[in-house]
C-alpha positions as CSV (number, residue, x, y, z in Angstrom):
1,X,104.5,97.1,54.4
2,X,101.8,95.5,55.8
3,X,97.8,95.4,56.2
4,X,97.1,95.1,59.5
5,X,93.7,94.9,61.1
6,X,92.3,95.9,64.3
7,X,88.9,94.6,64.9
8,X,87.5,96.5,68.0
9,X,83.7,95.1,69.1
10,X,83.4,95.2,72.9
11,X,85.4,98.2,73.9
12,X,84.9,102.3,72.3
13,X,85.9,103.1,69.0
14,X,88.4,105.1,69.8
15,X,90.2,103.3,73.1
16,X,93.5,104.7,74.0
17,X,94.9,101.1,73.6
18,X,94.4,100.4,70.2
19,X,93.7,103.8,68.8
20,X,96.2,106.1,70.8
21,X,99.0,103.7,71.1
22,X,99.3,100.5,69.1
23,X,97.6,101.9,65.8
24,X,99.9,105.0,65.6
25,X,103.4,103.0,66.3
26,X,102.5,100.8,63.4
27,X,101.7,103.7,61.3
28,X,104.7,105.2,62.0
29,X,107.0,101.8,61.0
30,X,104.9,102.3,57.1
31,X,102.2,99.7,57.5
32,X,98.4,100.5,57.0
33,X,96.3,100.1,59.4
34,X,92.5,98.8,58.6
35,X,90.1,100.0,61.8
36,X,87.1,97.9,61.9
37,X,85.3,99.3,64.6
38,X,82.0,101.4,65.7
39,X,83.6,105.0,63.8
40,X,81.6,108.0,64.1
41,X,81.1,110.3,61.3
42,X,83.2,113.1,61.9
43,X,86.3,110.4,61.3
44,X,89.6,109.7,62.7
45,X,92.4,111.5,63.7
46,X,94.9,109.3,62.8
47,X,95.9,108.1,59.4
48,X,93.6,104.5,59.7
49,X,91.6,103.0,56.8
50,X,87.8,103.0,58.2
51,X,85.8,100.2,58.2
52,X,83.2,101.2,60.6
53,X,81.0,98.4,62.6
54,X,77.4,99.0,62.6
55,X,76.0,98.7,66.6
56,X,73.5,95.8,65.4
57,X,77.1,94.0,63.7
58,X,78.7,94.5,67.6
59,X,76.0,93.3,69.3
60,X,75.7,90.1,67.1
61,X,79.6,89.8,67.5
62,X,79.3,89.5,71.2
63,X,76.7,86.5,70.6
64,X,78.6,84.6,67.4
65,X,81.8,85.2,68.6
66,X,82.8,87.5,66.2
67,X,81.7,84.8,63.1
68,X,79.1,87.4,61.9
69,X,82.2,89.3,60.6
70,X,84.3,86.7,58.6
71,X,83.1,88.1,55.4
72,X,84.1,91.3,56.0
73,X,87.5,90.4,57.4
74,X,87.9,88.3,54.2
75,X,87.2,91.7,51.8
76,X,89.9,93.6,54.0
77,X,92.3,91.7,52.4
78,X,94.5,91.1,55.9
79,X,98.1,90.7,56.3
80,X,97.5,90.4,59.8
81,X,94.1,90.7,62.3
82,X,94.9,91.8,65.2
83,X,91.6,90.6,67.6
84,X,91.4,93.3,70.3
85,X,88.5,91.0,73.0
86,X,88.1,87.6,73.7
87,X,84.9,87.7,72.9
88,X,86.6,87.7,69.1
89,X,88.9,84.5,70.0
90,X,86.4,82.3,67.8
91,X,86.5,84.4,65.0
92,X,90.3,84.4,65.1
93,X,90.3,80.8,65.4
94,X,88.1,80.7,62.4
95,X,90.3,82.6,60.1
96,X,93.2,80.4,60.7
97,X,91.5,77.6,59.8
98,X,89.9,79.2,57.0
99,X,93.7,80.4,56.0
100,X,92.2,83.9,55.9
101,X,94.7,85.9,57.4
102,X,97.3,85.9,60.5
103,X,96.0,86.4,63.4
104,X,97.1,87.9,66.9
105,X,95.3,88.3,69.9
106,X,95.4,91.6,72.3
107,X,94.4,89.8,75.6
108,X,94.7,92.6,78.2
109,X,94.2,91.2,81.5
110,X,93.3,87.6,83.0
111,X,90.1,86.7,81.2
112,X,88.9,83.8,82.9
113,X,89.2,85.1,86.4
114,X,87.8,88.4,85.2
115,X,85.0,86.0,83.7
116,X,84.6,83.7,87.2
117,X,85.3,86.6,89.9
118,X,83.6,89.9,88.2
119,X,81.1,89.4,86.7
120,X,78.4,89.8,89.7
121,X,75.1,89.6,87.5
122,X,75.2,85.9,86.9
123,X,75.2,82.6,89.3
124,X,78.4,81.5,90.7
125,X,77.9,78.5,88.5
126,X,76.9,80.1,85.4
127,X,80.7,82.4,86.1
128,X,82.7,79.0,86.6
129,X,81.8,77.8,83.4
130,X,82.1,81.2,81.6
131,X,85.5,80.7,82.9
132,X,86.1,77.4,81.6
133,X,84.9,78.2,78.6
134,X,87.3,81.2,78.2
135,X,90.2,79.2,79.6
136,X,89.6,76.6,77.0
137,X,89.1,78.9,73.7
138,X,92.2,81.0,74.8
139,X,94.4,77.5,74.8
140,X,93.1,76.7,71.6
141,X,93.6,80.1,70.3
142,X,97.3,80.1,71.4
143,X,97.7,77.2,69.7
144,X,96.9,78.3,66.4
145,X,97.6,82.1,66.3
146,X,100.7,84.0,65.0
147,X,101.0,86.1,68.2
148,X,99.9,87.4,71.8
149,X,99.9,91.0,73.0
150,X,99.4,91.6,76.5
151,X,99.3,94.6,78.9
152,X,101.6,93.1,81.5
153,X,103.8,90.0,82.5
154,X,101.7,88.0,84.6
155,X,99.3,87.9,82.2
156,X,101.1,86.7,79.5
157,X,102.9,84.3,81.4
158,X,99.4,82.6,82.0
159,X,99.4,81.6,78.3
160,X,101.5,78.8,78.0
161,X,100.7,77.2,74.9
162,X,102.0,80.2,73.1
163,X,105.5,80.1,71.9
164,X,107.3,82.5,74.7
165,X,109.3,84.7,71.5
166,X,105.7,85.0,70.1
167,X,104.5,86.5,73.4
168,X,105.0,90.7,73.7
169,X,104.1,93.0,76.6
170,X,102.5,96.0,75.1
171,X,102.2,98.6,78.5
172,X,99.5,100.5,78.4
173,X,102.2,103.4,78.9
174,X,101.5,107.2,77.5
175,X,102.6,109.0,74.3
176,X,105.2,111.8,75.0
177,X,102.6,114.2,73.1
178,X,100.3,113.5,75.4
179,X,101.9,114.6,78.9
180,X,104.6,116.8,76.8
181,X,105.7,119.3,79.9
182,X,106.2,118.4,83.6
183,X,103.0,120.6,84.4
184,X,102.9,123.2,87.8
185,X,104.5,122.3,91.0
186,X,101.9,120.4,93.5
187,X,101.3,123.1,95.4
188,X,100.0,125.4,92.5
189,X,97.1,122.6,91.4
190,X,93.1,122.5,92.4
191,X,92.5,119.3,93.3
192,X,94.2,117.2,95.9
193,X,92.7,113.6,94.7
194,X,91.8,112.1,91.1
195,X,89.4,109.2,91.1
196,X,90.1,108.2,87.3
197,X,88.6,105.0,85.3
198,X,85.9,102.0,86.0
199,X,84.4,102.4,89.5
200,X,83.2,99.8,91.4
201,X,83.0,98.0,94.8
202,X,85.5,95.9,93.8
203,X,88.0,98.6,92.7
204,X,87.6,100.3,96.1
205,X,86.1,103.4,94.8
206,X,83.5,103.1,98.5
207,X,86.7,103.0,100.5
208,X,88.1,106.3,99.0
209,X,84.7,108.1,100.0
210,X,84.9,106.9,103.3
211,X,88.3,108.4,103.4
212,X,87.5,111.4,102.5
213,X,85.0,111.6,105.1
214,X,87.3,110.0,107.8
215,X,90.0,113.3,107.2
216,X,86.8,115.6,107.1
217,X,86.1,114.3,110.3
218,X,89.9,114.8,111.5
219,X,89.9,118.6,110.1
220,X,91.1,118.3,106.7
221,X,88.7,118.9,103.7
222,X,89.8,117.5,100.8
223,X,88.9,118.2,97.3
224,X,88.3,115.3,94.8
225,X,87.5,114.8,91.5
226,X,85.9,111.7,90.1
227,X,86.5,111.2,86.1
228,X,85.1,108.4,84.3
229,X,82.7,105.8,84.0
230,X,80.7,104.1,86.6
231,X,80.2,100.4,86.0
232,X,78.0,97.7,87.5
233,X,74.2,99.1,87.2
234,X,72.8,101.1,90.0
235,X,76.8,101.4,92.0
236,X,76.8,105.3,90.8
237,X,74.0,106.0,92.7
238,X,75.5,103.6,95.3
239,X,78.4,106.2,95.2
240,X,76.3,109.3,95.6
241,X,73.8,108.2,98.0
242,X,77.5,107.7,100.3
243,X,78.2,110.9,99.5
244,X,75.3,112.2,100.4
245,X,74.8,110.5,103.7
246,X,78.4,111.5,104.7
247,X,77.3,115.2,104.0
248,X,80.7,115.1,101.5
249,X,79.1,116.8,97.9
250,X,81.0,120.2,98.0
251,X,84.1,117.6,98.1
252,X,83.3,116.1,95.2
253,X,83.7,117.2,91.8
254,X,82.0,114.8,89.1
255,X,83.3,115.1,85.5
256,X,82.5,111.4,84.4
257,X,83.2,110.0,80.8
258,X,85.8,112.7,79.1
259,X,87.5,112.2,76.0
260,X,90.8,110.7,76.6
261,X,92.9,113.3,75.1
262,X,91.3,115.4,77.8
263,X,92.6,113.3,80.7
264,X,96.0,115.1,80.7
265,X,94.7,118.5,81.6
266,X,92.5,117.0,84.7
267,X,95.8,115.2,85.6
268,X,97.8,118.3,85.4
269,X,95.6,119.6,87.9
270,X,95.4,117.3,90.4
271,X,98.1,116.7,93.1
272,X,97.6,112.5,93.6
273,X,96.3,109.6,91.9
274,X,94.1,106.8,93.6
275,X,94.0,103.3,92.8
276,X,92.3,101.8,95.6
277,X,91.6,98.3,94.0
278,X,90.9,95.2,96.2
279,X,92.6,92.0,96.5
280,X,91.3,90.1,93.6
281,X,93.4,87.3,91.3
282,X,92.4,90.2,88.3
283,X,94.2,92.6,90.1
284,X,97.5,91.0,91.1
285,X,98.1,90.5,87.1
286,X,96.9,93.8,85.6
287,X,98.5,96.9,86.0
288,X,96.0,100.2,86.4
289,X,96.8,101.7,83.3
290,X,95.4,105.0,85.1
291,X,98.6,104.8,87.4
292,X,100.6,105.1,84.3
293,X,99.6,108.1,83.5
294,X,99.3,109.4,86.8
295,X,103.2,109.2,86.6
296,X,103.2,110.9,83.4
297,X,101.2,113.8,84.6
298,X,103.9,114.5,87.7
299,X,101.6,113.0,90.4
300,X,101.9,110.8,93.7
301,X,100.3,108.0,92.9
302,X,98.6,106.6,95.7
303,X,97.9,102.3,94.9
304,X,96.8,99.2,97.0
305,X,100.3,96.9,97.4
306,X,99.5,94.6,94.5
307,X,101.9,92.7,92.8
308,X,100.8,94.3,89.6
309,X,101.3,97.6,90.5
310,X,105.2,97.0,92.0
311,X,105.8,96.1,88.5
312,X,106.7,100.1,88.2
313,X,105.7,101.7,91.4
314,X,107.9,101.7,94.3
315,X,107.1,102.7,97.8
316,X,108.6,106.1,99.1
317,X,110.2,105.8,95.7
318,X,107.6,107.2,93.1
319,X,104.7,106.1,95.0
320,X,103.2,105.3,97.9
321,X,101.4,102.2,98.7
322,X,99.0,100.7,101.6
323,X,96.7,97.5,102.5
324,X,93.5,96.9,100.0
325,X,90.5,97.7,101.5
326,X,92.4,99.5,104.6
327,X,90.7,102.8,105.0
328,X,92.6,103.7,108.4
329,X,96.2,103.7,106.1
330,X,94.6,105.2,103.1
331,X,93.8,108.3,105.1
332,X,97.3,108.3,107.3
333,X,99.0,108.2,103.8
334,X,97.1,111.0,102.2
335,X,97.1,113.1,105.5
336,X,100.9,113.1,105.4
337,X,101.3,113.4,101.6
338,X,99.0,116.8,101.8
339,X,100.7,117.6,104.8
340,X,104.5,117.5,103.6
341,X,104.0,118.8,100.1
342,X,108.1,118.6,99.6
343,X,107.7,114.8,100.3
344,X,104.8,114.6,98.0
345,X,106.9,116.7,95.0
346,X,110.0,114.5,95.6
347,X,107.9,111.6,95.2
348,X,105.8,113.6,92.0
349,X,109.4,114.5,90.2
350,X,110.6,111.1,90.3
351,X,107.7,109.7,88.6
352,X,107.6,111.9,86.4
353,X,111.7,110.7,86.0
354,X,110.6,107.2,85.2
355,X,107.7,108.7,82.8
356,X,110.8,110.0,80.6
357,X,113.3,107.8,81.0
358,X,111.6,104.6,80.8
359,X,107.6,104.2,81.4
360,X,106.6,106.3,77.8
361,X,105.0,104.6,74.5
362,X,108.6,105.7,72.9
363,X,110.5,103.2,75.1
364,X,108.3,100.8,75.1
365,X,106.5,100.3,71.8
366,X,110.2,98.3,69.8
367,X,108.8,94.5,70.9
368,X,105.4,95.1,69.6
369,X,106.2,96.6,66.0
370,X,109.0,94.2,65.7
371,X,106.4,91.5,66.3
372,X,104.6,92.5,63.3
373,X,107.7,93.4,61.5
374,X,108.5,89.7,61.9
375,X,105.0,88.3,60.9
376,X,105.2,90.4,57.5
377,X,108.3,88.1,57.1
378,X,106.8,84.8,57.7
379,X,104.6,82.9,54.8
380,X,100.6,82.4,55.5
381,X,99.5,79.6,56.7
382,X,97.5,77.4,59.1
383,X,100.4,76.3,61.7
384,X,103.6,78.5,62.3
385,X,105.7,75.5,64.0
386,X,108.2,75.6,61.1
387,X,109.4,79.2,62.5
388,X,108.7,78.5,66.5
């Protein structure tokens, strides 16, 4: 079997892509897995060889590219690197020209419109070249590397120059273990809303407090609870000074960053699932991995009527879905949901249906271990045109 390599800089050591889903289905095909990331000391919980990162090695990683590691990917003795940022793509061009090792690149979402259209900090000319510059390193990259994982179609179909039976969809779907039972009925759980992941103006997390306050105002008092991180400087205050002024903090119940394996039993609890996101090119190629497991957890899942998200969510089907940025809807939509809890359940049980029967890491997780199952077949080398 194989040594394969995940080299983690930008995101947490333990991120339920890499660590939760992809490392353990190659574990359980026989191959070793090498985890070069930022470990803590109390170890792993999963059967990975540690090579932990120290912060000062990330950092540096973020400004080389990733080149500051080349000597340590060249002691791990690689079958295959798998690069898990695209702040890593020069390092993983690097080691194919160096012959070090094969290389494949888990891009997740649209980098160079997540580059040009969110990153708010810098000049508008400063992000158009950021996005050039990741446009042209990703072509490059998919020139030369052995494979490309994404987290959803239209992403990967935005990499051309990668050969398409090279190309594998890796959904950021949840392990069985993790949502093992169907949970309680609707009507038996605390909280009526879950606000869950990255909040920011941009993923409409504003537009759900004003919601809240818009049903207060109608008679209906909600209760919400916000999990995860806040992103983008001072927006948490942004959040709470809303809150605040809208008179709505017994409403809200913050738990922010929990340990992932913790998510399940919030989810449990709570009757539906927001993702308000707005209309931005990012968000009609990636699908909210947080709807995912909203399904998983027996929820409605509540989402803005993006293409991504009709990937697996169907209206009145196992979900229900309104404008971006529509406030008015968003509240008619929860107001009927809370209102017609049989509606809501119907809607719950089905997703949880499609959790089983199709959207779980067992169903899904074949195309990416037979991806590497194919590279442990193929010779090293530079260029892999002779088995394109």
């Amino acid at each position: 079997m194989a040594r394969i390599g995940f080299l983690l800089t930008r995101t947490a050591w333990n991120d339920r892509r890499q660590y939760h889903r992809q490392g353990p289905a190659l574990l359980a095909e026989g191959h070793r897995v090498v985890y070069l990331a930022g470990i803590p000391e109390t170890g792993l919980d999963y059967g990975y060889e540690a090579v932990p990162l120290s912060s000062a090695e990330r950092k540096v990683a973020g400004l080389t590219g990733g080149l500051n590691l080349l000597r340590k990917i060249a002691r791990a003795r690689l079958d295959v690197l798998q690069i898990c940022s695209v702040e890593l793509v020069p390092l993983g061009i690097a080691a194919k020209l160096l012959k070090l090792t094969k290389v494949v690149y888990d891009c997740r979402e649209d980098m160079p419109s997540a580059m040009r259209h969110h990153k708010p900090r810098f000049p508008t000319p400063v992000r158009i070249g950021l996005s050039l510059m990741t446009r042209l390193v990703e072509t490059i990259g998919d020139q030369l590397f052995d494979g490309l994982v994404t987290a959803d179609p239209a992403t990967a179909g935005l990499h051309r120059h990668m050969a398409a039976d090279r190309k594998v969809v890796f959904y950021n779907v949840a392990p069985m273990r993790h949502f093992p039972v169907d949970g309680p009925a609707l009507a038996e759980r605390e909280f009526d809303v879950a606000i869950v992941g990255s909040m920011s103006p941009r993923t409409g997390t504003l537009d759900v407090i004003r919601t809240v306050a818009l049903l207060r105002d109608r008679g209906m008092r909600l209760k919400v609870l916000i999990v995860g991180k806040q992103i983008e400087g001072p927006f948490p205050d942004t959040m709470r000074d809303l809150i605040d002024e809208l008179d709505l903090k017994d409403q809200f119940q913050w738990r922010g960053p929990v340990d992932h394996l913790e998510v399940p039993k919030l989810l449990y609890n709570t009757r539906i699932g927001i993702v308000s996101w707005h209309n931005y090119t990012k968000f009609q190629h990636n699908i909210a991995a947080k709807a995912l497991e909203f399904v998983a957890a027996r929820m409605v899942t509540v989402a803005t009527d993006l293409p991504s998200q009709r990937v697996f969510l169907k209206h009145d089907h196992n979900a229900m879905l309104y404008a971006p940025g529509n406030v008015e809807e968003l509240a008619r939509v929860l107001s009927s949901l809370l209102h017609d809890l049989k509606t809501a359940q119907r809607l719950a049980d089905q997703a949880r249906h499609d959790f089983l029967s199709t959207w779980n890491l067992d169903r899904i997780k074949n195309s990416y271990t037979g991806l590497y199952e194919r590279l442990t077949r193929e010779p090293h080398g530079l260029l892999v045109e002779t088995v394109r």
